[in-house]
N, C-alpha and C positions, 0 to 999 in steps of 0.2 A: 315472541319467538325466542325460543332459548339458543343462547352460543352458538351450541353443539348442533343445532339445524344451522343455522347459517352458516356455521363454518361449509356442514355437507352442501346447502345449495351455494356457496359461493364456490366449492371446489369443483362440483359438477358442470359448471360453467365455467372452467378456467380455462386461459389461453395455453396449448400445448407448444410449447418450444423443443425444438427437434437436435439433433447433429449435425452439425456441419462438418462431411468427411470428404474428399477429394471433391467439391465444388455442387454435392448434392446436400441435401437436407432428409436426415431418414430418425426416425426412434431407436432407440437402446435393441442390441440384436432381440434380446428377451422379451422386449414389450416393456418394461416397466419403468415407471418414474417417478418421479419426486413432487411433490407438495411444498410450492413457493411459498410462505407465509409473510404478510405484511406485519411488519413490528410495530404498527399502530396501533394493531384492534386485533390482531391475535389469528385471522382469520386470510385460510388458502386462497390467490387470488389468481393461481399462473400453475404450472406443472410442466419440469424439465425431463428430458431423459436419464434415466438413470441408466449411465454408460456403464460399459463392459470391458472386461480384459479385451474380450473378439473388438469392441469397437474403437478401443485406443489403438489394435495393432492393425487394425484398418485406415484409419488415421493417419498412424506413421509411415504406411508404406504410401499413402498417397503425398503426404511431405515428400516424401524421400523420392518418388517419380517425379514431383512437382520439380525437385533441387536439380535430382541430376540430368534428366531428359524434358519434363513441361515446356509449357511458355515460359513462365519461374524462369527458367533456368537460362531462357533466350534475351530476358531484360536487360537492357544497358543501365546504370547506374542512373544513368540521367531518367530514363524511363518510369524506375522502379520512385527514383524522387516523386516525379510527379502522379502518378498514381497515390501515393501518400499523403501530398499536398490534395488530392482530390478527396479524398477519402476525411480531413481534415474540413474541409468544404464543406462537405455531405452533415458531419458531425454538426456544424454550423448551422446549417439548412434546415437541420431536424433538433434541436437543442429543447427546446421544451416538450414535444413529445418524450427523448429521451432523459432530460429534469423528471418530468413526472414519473417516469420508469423506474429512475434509480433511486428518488424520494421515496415514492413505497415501497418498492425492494429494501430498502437500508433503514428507513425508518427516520432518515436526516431530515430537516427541515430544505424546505423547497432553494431558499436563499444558499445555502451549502451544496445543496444537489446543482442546481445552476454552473456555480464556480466549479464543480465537479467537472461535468461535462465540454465547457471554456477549458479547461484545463486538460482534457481527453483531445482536442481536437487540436489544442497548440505541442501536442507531444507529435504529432503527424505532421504538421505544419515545419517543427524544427527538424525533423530526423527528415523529412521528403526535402527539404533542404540540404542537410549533412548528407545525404546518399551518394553524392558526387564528388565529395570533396575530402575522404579519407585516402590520404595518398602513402603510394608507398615511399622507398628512401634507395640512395645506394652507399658502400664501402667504398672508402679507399682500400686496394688491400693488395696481392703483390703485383710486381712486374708481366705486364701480360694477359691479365685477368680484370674483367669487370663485374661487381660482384652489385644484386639488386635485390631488395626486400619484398617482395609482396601480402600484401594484406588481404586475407582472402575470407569468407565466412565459414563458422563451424559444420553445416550442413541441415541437417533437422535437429532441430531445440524443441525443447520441450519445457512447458511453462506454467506454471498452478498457482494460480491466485488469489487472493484474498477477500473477504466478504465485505471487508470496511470499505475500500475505497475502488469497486470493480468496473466501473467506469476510467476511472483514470487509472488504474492498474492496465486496464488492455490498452492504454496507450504507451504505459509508462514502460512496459514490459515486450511489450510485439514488435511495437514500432523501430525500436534501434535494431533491434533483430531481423526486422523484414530491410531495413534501409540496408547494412551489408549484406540483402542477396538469401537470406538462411529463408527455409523454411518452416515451417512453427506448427507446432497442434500445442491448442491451449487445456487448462481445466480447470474453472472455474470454481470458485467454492459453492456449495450446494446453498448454501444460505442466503446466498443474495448476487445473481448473475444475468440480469433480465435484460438490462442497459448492454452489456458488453456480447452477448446476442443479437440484438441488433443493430449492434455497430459491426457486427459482422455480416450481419445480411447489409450491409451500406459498403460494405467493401466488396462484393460479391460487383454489387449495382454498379459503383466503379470502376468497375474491368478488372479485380484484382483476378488473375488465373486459378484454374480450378488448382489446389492442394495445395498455395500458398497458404492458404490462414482455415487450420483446421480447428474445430473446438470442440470436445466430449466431454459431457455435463455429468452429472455425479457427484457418487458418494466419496471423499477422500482415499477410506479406505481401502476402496475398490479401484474405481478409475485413476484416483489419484496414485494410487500404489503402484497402480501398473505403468502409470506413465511412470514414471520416477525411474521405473526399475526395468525398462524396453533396451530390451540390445541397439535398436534404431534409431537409438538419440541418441545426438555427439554432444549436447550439452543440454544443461537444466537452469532454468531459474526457479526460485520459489520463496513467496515472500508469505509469513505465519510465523506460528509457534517455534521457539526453540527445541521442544521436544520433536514436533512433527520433521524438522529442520534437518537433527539427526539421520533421523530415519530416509528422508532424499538424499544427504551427504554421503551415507554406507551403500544404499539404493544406485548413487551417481557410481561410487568408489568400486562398486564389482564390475562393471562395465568401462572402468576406467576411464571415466570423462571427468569435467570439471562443473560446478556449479556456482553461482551467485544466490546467497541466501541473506536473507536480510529479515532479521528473528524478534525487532523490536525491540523492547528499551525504559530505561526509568531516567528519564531524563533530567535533569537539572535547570535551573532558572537561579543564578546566583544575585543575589542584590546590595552590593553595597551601599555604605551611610551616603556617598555623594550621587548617588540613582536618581533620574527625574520621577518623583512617582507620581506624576499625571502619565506619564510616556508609559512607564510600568504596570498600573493595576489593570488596567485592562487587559493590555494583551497576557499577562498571566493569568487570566481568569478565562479569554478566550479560548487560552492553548491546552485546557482542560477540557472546557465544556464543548469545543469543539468536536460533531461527531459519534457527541455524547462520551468522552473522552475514550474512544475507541481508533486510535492511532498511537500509530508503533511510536512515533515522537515527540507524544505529547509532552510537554513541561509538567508530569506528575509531582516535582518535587522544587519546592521555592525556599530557599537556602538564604535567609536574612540574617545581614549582619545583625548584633544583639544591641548596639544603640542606638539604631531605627524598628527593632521590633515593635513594641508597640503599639507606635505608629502606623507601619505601614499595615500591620495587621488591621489594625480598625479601617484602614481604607478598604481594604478587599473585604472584610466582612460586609460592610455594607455594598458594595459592589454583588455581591454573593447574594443577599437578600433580594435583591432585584431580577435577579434569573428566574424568567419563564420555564416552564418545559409541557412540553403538548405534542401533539402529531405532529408527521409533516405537514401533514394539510396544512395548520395551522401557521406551521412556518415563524415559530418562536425564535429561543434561545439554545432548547437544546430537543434532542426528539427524544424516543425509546432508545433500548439497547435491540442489539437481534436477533434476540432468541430467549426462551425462558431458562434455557443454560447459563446465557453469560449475566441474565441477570440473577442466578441466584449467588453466579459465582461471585459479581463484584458484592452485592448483600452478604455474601461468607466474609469477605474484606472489611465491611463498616462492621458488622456483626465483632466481628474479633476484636476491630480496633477498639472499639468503648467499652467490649468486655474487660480489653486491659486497662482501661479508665483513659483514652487520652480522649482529650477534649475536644468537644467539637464545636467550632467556633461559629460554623454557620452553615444552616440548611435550605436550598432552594426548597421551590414550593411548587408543588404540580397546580397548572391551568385548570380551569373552570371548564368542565365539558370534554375532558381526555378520555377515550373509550375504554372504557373498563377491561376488556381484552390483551390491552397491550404492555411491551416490558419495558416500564419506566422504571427510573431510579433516577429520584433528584441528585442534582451533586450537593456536594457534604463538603466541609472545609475544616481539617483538622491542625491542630496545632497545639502547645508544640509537640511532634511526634518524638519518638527516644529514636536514636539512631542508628539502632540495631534491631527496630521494630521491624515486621513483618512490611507497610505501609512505606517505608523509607528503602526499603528494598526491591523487593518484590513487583512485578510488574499488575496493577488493575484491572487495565484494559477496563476503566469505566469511568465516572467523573465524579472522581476521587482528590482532592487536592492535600496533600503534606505539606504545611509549615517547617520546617526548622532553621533554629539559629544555629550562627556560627561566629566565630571570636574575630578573627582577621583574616589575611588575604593567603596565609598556608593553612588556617582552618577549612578555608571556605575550598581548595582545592582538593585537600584531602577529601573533605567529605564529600563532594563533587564526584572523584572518581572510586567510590569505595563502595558502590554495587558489583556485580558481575556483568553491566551491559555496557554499552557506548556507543551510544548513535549520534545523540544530539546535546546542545549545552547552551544556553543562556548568560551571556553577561550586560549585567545592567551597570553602568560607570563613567563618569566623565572623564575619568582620570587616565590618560591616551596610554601614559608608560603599563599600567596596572592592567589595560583592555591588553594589550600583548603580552605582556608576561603571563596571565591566566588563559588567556586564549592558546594560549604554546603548551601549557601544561595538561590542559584537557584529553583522556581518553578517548577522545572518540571521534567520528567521522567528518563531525560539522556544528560548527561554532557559528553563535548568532553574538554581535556586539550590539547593544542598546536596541534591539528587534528579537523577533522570535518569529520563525517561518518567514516563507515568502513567496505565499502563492501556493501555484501548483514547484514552482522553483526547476522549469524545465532543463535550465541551463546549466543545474549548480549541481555537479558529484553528488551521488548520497551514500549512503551505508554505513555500514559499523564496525568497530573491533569488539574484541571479545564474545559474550554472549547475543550482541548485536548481531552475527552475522558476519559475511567476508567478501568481496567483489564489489561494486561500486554500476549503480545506475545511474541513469539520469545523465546531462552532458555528454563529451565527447568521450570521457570513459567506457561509457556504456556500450558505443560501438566497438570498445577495442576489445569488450566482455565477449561480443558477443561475434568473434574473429581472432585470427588466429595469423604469425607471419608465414611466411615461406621464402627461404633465404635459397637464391638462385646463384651458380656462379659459372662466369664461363671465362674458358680458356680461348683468348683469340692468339697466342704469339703473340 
């Protein structure tokens, strides 16, 4: 049987996933939709609706009923918690149905998809928590007068997410948003949103009210444009491209609201000569191949001082030689990429960089028995890269690893912050004065000392400066993102 048949009978038997708009399930007003493809084997296995301007502003008006008149709007704080907390439950209850969902949608190895969804249902667990407990404050202020702040929610948000991690993005992203009270229509990326579907038919199940958690599937383009750009949202999240980023910020900016963009990153992993590199090789090799180095904060760039190069490079080479890559199914090292776009795009990146001659110090090796269909790209390990290169800059979004040296501890900072991004940074060192003094100079949102990542990291701010992005998810910021005060004042005499 050739491909091209099985792609058509796999697509003619695919599960159709619908809208979810004020508490029903309907198709694209037009009829038409979209072709899920799994990035293992190349081949349609699902079909979403391809949403409409008619069905985003169907969408909003049902937030906006849900906000101002619904049940939504009848929830006491403590209520809206525990519906959360259940919802968190449900996530639990059903975790490797939805493991399986988001492995084939994304293309991740099953062990990744797993921690995915643990990580989806502990964003509902802490914010069904936090629901209760953002308080307001009051002034002292003049004679006669008691002056009180209240915290109150933006109203309908609006929210577009991303294909790498859309499991824990619909948590990472709704959840503080649903915990202060707001209303929400989501939109998924078209590439991979199966998992966060039905974690929304699981919040339905748990008594979420109809028009609290609305989602319209599509094209970015399309649906996504039109969300961005609805007079009916009072705020926007969106986590992608910087290019696309723009274009929601001008989108947010005519409608005068505010937005949380968080645009990814070239992160940095700095290694000084006193580094443990047993502690070390790993996790920098993890924070590449992780995801198939398809995250906004990956450690693309490992920054070694020049009298452990050497060194620690031959550690990582052979560390690199040992990476699997296969299907999910398979549940390796690393899986596909998602799409035969981004693999051609990260292959333009290897492609260029050996054109310019730098070296490649080591390449994984694709599994025995990977389907032929699917968009793999081993990772590649280059070094050392020139510092103005394309590689050193530039963001992959594949798994991709940069070597370069650096002289001392103001080399190692300068070149550290001398991208256009800032999200994440890496210091490897024993040395306690040298982990603060570098740690304080970093551009960017979030500093890791002798570690990298942490988790799904539900408790810890994230986001970025500069081309990173601007607003802050994740912990108790996130709630304050996604709310607004109201400064109350009365005159008693």
């Amino acid at each position: 049987m050739s491909a091209s048949t099985a792609r058509k009978i796999v697509a003619e038997t695919a599960t159709t996933y619908q809208n979810l708009i004020g508490g029903k399930w309907q198709p694209a007003s037009d009829g038409r939709t979209v072709d899920m493809v799994s990035p293992s084997d190349g081949l349609a296995f699902a079909k979403i609706a391809r949403g409409t301007k008619a069905d985003v502003d169907a969408a909003v008006k049902a937030a906006r009923h849900a906000f101002e008149e619904g049940a939504w709007s009848k929830l006491t704080a403590v209520e809206r918690g525990r519906l959360m907390t259940k919802l968190g439950e449900a996530i639990l209850a059903n975790h490797e149905e939805l493991s399986q969902l988001e492995a084939r949608d994304c293309g991740k190895p099953m062990k990744q998809a797993r921690a995915d969804i643990t990580a989806a249902a502990r964003y509902f667990e802490y914010y069904g928590g936090a629901a209760d407990k953002v308080h307001g404050d009051t002034i002292p202020f003049l004679d006669g007068y008691m002056v009180t702040i209240m915290r109150e929610p933006k109203g309908v948000t609006g929210h577009i997410i991303p294909w790498n991690y859309p499991a824990q993005m619909f948590g990472r992203s709704l959840a503080p948003a649903l915990a202060m009270g707001n209303a929400v229509v989501m939109k998924p990326a078209e590439d991979a949103c199966v998992a966060p579907l039905r974690m929304a038919q699981l919040a339905q199940e748990v008594g979420f009210p109809d028009g609290a958690l609305n989602v319209v599937t599509g094209i970015g383009e399309e649906a996504g444009a039109a969300l961005a750009a609805h007079p009916g949202i009072d705020f926007m999240s969106f986590t992608g491209s910087p290019e696309v980023g723009t274009l929601v910020q001008k989108a947010a900016a005519e409608n005068h609201i505010g937005c949380t963009l968080e645009l990814g990153g070239k992160s940095p992993q700095i290694v000084f000569e006193d580094a443990d590199f047993d502690a070390v090789v790993p996790v920098v090799v993890n924070a590449i191949v992780q995801n198939g180095g398809q995250t906004c904060s990956a450690g693309s760039r490992v920054l070694v001082q020049k009298s452990i190069y050497d060194k620690f490079v031959a550690l990582v080479v052979a560390r690199f030689k040992l990476l699997r890559v296969g299907s999910h199914a398979m549940d390796l090292d690393c899986g596909p990429l998602i799409s035969e776009n981004q693999r051609k795009r990260v292959h333009g990146f290897i492609d260029r960089a050996k054109k310019d001659g730098i070296p490649v110090l080591a390449e994984a090796q694709l599994a025995d028995g990977v389907p032929s269909g699917g968009f793999y790209v081993a990772p590649v390990l280059f070094g050392p890269v020139p510092r103005n290169n394309s590689l050193a800059c530039d963001e992959v979004f594949g798994p991709v690893l940069s070597i370069i040296p650096f002289e001392d501890e103001a080399d190692a900072v300068k070149l550290a912050n001398a991208t256009e991004f800032g999200l994440v940074a890496g210091i490897w060192t024993r040395d306690g004065g040298r982990q603060m003094r570098v740690a304080k100079k970093m551009r960017c949102g979030q500093v890791f000392v002798n570690g990298y990542g942490a988790g799904g990291g539900i408790e810890l701010p994230f986001g970025g400066v500069k081309k990173s992005g601007h607003g802050r998810e994740k912990g108790f910021e996130a709630l304050k993102e996604f709310s607004h005060t109201k400064t109350i004042v009365f005159k008693h005499g």
